[in-house]
NUPAVO-232078 format. One line per field, with one value per residue: residue number from 0; chain; x, y, z of N, C-alpha, C in turn. Coordinates in steps of 0.1 Angstrom, whole numbers. Layout:
! residues N
num	NUM ...
chaine	A ...
n.xx	X ...
n.yy	Y ...
n.zz	Z ...
ca.xx	X ...
ca.yy	Y ...
ca.zz	Z ...
c.xx	X ...
c.yy	Y ...
c.zz	Z ...
! end
This chain:
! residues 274
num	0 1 2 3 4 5 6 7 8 9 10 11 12 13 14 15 16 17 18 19 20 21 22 23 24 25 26 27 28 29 30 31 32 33 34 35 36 37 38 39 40 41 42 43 44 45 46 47 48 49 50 51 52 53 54 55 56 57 58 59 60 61 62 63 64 65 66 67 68 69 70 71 72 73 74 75 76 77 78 79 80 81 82 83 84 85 86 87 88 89 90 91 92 93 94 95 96 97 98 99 100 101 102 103 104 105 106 107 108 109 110 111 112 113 114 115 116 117 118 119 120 121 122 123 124 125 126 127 128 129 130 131 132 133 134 135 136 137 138 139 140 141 142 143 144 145 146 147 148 149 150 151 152 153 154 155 156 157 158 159 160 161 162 163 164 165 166 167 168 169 170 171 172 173 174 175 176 177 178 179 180 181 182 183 184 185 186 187 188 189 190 191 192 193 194 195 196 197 198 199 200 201 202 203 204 205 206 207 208 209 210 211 212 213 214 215 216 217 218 219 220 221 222 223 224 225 226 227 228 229 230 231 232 233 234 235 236 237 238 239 240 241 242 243 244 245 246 247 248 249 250 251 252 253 254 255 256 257 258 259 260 261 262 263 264 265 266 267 268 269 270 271 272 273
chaine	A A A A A A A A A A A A A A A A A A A A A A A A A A A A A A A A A A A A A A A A A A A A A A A A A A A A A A A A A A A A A A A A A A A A A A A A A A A A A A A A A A A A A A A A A A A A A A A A A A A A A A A A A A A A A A A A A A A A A A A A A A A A A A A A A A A A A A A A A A A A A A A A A A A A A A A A A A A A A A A A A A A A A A A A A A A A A A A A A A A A A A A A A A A A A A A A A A A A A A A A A A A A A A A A A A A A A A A A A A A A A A A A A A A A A A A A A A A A A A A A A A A A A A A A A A A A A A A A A A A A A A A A A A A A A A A A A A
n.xx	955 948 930 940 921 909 904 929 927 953 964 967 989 1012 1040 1038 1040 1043 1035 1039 1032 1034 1011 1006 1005 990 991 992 985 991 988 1001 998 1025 1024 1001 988 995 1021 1026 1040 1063 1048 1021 1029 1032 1009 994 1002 998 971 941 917 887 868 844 833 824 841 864 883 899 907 920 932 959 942 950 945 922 917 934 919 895 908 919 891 870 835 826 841 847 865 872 884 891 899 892 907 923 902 896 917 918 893 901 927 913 900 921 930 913 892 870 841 838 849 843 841 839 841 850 853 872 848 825 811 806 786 768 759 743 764 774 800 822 843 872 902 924 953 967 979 1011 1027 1036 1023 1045 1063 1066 1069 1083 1087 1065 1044 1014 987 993 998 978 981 999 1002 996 979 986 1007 1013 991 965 945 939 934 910 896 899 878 855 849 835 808 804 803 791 777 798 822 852 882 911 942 969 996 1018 1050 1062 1048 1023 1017 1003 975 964 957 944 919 915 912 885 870 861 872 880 914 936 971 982 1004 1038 1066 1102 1099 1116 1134 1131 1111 1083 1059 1059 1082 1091 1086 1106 1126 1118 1123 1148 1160 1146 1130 1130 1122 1123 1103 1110 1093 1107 1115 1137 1154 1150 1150 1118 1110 1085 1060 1028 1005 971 941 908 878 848 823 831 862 878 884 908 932 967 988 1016 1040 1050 1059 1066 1066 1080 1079 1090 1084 1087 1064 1055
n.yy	1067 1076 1105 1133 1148 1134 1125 1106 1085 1079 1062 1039 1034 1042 1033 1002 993 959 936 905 880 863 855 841 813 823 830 863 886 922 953 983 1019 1041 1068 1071 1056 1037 1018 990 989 979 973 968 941 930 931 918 891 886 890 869 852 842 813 819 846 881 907 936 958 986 1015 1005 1009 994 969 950 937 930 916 889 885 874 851 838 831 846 851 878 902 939 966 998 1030 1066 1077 1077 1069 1043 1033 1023 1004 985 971 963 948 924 914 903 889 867 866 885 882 876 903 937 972 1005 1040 1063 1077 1060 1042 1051 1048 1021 1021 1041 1026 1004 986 959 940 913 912 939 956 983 1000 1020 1056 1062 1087 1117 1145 1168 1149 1147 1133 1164 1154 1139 1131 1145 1131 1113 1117 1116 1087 1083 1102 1108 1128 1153 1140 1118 1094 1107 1096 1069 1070 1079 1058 1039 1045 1049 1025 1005 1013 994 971 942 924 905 908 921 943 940 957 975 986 1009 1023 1042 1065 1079 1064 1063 1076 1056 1040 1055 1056 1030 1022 1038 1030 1003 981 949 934 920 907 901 898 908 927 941 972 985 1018 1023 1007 1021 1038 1061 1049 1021 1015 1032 1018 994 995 1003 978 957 930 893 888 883 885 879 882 892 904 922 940 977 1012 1030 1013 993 974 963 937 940 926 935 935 942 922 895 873 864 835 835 826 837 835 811 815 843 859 870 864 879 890 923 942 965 972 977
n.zz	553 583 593 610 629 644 669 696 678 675 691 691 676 685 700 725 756 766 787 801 822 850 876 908 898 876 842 826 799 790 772 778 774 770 779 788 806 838 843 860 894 917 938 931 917 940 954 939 937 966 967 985 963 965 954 931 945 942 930 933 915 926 914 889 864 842 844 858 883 885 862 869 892 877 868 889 897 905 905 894 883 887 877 886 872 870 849 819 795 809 812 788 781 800 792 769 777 794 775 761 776 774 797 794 794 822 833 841 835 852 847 871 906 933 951 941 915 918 935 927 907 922 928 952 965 971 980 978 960 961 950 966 952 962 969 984 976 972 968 939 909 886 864 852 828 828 828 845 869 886 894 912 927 966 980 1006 1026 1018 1023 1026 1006 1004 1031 1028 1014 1028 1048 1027 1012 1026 1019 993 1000 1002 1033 1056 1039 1026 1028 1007 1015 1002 1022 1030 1045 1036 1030 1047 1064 1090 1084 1075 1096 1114 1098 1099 1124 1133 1119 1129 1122 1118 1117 1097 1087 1057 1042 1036 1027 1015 994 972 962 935 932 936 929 900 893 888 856 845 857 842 817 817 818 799 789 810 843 875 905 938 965 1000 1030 1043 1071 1069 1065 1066 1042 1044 1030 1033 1031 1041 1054 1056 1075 1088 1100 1103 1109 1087 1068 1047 1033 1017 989 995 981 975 948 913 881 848 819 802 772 746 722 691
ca.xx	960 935 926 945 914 904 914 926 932 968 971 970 1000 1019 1050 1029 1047 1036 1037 1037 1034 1025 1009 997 1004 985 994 982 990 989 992 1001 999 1032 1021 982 986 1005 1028 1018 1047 1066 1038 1010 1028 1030 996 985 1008 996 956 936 906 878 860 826 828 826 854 862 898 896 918 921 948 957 934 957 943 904 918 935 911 885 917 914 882 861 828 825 855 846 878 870 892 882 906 889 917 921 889 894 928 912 885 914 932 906 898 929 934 901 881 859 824 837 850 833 851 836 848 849 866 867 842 816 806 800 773 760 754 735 766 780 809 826 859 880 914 929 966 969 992 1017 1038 1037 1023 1055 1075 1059 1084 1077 1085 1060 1033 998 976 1000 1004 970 982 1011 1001 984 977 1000 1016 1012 986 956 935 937 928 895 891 890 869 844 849 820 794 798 802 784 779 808 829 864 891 919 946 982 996 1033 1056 1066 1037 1014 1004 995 961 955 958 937 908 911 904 874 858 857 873 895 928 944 985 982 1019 1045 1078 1106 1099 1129 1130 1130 1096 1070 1051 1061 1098 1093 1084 1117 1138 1122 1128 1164 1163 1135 1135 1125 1125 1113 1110 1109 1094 1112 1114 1148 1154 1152 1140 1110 1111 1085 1048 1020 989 962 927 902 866 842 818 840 875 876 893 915 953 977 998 1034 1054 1047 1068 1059 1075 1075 1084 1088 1094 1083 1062 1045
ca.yy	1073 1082 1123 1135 1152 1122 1120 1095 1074 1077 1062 1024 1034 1046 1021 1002 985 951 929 893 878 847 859 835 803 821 839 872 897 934 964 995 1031 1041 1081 1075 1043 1035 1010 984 992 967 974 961 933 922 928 909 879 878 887 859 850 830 812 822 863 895 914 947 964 1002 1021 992 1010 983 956 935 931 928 900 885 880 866 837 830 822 853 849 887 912 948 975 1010 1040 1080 1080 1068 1060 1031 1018 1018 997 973 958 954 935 917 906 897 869 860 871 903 882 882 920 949 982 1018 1049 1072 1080 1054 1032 1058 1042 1008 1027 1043 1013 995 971 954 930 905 917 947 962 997 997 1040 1065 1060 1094 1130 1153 1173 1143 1139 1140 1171 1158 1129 1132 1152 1122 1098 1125 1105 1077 1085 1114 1099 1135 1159 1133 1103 1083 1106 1092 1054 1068 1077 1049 1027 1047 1049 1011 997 1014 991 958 932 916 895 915 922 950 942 970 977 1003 1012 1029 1058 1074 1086 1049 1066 1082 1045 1030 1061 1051 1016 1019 1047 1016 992 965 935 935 906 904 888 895 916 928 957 976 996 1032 1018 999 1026 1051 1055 1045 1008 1014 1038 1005 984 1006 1001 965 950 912 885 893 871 891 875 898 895 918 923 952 986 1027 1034 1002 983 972 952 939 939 921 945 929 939 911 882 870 858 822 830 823 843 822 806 819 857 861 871 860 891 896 935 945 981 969 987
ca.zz	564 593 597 624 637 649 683 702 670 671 705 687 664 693 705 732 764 767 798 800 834 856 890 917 889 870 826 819 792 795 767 785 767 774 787 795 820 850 848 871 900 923 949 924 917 954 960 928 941 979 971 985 958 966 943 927 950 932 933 929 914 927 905 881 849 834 849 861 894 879 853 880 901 872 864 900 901 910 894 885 882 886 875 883 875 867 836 801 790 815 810 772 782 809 788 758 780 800 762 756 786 779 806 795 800 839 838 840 838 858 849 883 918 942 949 940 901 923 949 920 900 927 927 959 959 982 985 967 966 963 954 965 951 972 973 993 964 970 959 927 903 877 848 850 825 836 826 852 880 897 898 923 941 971 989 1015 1029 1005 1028 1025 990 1009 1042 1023 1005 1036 1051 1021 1007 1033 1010 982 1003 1012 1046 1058 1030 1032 1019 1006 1015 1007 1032 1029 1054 1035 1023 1055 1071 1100 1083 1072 1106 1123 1094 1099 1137 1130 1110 1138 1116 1120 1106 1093 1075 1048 1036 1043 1017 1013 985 973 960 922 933 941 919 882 889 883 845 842 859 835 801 812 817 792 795 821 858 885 915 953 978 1010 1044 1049 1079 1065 1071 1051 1030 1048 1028 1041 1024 1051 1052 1071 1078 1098 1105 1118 1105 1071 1064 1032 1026 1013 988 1005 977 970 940 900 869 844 805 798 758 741 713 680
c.xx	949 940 934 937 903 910 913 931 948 972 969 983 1013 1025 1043 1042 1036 1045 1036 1039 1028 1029 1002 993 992 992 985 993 985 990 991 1006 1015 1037 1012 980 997 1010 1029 1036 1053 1053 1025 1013 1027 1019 989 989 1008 980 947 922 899 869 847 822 833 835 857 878 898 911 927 937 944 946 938 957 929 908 928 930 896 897 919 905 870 846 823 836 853 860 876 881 884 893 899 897 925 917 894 906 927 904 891 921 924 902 910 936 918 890 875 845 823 841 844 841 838 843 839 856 859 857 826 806 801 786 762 752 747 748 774 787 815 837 870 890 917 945 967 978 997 1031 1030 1033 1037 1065 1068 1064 1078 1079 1076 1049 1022 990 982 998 994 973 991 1010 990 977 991 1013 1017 998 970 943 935 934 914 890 888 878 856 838 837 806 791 804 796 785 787 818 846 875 905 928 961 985 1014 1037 1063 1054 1019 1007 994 978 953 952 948 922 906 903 891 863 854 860 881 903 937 959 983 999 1027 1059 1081 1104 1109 1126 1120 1110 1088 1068 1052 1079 1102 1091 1100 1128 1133 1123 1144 1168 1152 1140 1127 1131 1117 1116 1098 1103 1097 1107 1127 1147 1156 1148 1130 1111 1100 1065 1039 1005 980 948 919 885 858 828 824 850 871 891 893 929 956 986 1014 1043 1048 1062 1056 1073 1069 1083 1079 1095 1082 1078 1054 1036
c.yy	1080 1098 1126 1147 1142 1117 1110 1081 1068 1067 1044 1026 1038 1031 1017 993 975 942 912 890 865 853 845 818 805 831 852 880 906 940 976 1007 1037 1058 1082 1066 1036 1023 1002 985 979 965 968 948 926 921 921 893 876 879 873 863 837 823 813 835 870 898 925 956 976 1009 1014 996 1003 969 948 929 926 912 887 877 869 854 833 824 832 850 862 897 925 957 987 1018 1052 1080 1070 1060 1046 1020 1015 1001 984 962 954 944 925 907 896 887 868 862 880 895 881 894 926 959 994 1027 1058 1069 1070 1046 1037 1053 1028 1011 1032 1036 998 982 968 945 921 906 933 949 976 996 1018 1043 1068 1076 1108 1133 1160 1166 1141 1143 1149 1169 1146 1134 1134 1139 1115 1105 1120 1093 1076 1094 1113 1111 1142 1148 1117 1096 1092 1100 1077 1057 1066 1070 1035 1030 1047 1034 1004 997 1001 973 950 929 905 898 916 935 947 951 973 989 1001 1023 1042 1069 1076 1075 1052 1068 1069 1039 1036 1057 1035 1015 1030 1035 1003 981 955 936 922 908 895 888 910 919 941 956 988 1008 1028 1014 1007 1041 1050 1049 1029 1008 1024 1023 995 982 1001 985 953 939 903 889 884 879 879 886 890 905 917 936 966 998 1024 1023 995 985 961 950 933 935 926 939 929 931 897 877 859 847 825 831 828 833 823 817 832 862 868 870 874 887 912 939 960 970 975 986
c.zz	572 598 610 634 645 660 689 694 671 681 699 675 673 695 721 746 768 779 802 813 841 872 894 907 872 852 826 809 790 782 773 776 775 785 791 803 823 845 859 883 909 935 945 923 930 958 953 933 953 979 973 977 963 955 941 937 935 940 928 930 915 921 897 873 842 834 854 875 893 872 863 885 891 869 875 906 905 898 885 892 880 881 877 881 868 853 823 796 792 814 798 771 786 803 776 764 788 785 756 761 788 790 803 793 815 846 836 843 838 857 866 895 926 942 945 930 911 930 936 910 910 931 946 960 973 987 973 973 958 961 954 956 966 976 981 980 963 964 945 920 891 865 845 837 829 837 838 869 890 898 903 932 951 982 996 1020 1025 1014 1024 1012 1000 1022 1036 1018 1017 1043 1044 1018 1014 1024 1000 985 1008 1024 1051 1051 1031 1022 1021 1009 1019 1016 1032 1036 1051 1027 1037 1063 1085 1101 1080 1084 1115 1114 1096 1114 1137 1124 1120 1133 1120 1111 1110 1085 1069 1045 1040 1036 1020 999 982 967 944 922 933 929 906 880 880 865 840 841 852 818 803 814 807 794 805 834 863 902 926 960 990 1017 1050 1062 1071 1069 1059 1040 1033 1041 1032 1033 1038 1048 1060 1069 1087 1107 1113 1105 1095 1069 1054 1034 1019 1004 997 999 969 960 925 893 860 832 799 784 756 723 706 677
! end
């Protein structure tokens, strides 16, 4: 029986939520700590299943978690897969599962904020994404877990943490470069749309879905505690208030030929495993 001053150990004996998924035609599998990393949210999956990868760029997952936009993007074809997040616990997670679909000699996991760990490691990349905390700090529900409380609270009025991230993201990209970048209608889009045009970039729709309440922040992991099983979600754009997300291609050297796939969907298996 391992010392219980040995921290940290316990957290592989813990009941683990495990993710099974096929994004973009492609298999990955996830282990997610079930109090120390996000639950990848309906807004992750849509931006994992409309990012256009190119083959043989670096790429770069800002505020990785689980990894599942880093491993991703190396089963698409990127030739190196960056993951940054500022939580340890993340990283520790990211290059478990990057190991565990095979890819960790094309990931690379950064602890620290933003694209900061990339600038400081000399690295520059060909394209990254950012999926923000998407709420108002005031909505941030209080009984969430401290460790989780960044990875939903995107600022005063939910949009500032991804204004600054479009505004910083230039540093650690190449020339002809491109950011990925979800931006959703109820969480401050305005502060994204005033940094997008501050950057002088081009903005491209790559895709376009409602996300329902259920979908955004830590709720998706609540709604799928009470439904464990296979899910296959569609994203649509039906009419709605406050429902409406967009993944955007922002570039500012000259308009980047990539495609969006047709069918922006994911297949999912959610179980609670020991």
């Amino acid at each position: 029986m391992p010392s219980s001053s040995n921290r940290g150990y316990f957290i592989y004996f813990e009941q683990m939520y495990r993710v099974d998924c096929e994004v973009q035609g492609r298999r990955l599998s996830l282990r997610i700590h079930p109090t120390r990393l996000f639950v990848p949210n309906l807004m992750s999956w849509f931006s994992a299943a409309a990012m256009p990868i190119l083959p043989g760029e670096t790429f770069a997952d800002i505020g990785t978690g689980s990894g599942l936009h880093a491993i991703l993007a190396a089963k698409l074809g990127a030739k190196r897969a960056y993951g940054v997040d500022i939580s340890p616990t993340a990283i520790r997670f990211a290059k478990e599962n990057a190991k565990r679909n095979g890819v960790e000699r094309i990931c690379r996991f950064l602890r620290g904020s933003l694209v900061e760990p990339l600038v400081r490691c000399g690295i520059r990349v060909d394209s990254m994404i950012y999926n923000a905390p998407q709420f108002p700090g005031i909505r941030v529900d209080p009984s969430l877990p401290q460790r989780l409380v960044n990875s939903v609270n995107g600022g005063p009025s939910g949009g500032e943490l991804n204004a600054r991230f479009v505004r910083e993201a230039w540093k650690a990209l190449r020339p002809g470069g491109r950011i990925l970048n979800p931006v959703v209608s109820w969480a401050g889009p305005e502060l994204t749309r005033e940094a997008i045009r501050s950057c002088g970039c081009r903005v491209r729709e790559l895709a376009v879905a409602h996300i329902p309440d259920w979908g955004r922040g830590n709720h998706t992991r609540d709604w799928l505690l009470e439904r464990p099983g296979r899910h296959h979600f569609r994203f649509r754009y039906p009419a709605g208030r406050d429902t409406k997300a967009w993944l955007l291609e922002l570039s500012r050297d000259r308009a980047i030929e990539t495609k969006s796939p047709r069918n922006v969907d994911v297949k999912i298996r959610f179980s609670v495993k020991a």
